[in-house]
C-alpha positions in Angstrom: 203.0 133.7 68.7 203.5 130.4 70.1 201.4 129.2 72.7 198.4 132.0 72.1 194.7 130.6 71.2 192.0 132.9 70.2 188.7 131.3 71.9 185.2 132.0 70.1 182.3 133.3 72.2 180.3 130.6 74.1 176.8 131.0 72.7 173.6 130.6 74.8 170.4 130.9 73.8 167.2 129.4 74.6 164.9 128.0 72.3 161.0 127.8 72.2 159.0 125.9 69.8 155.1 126.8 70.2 152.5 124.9 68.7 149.9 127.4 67.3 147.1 124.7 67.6 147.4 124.4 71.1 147.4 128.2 71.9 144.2 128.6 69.4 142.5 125.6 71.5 144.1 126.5 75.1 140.8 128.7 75.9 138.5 124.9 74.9 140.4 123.4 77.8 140.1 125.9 80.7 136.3 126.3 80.0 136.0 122.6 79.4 138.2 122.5 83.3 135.7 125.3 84.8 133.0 123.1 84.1 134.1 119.9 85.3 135.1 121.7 88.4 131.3 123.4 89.1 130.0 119.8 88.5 132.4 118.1 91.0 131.4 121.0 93.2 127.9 120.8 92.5 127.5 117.5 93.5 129.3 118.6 97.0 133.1 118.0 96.8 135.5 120.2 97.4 136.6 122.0 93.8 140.4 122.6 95.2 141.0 119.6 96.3 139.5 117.7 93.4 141.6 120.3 91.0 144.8 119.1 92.6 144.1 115.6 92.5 143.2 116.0 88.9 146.5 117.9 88.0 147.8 114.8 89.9 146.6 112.6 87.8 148.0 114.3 85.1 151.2 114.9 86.0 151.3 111.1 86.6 150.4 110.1 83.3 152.6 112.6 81.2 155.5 110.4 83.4 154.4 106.9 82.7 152.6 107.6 79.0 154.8 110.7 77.9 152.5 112.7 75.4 151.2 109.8 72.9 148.2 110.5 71.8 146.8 107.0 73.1 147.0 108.2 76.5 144.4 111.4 76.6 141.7 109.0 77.0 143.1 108.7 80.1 
């Protein structure tokens, strides 16, 4: 039959690559981040806003140093 195409299916799938070292060492961070934050609020600043501001600072250097691993000293 002239003129007649058979299409394949459009696949879509989404794909998730986890890095098991991180999750085992995930929990090291947020305790490491609770304790920073009672300090900051120990010594009288707000915790919020200093969290924020933190995240922030974060945020900004994942754009401008990407995820090298010369820029966690940062």
């Amino acid at each position: 039959m002239a003129g007649t195409f058979s299409r394949a299916p459009i696949l879509q799938a989404v794909v998730f690559d986890g890095d098991d070292t991180l999750w085992r060492t995930e929990h090291l961070y947020d305790v490491a981040q609770i304790r920073a934050r009672q300090i900051i609020v120990d010594v009288g600043i707000d915790g919020a806003e200093w969290e924020k501001l933190e995240r922030k600072i974060d945020v900004q250097n994942v754009a401008s140093l990407g995820f090298a691993i010369n820029r966690f000293p940062t």
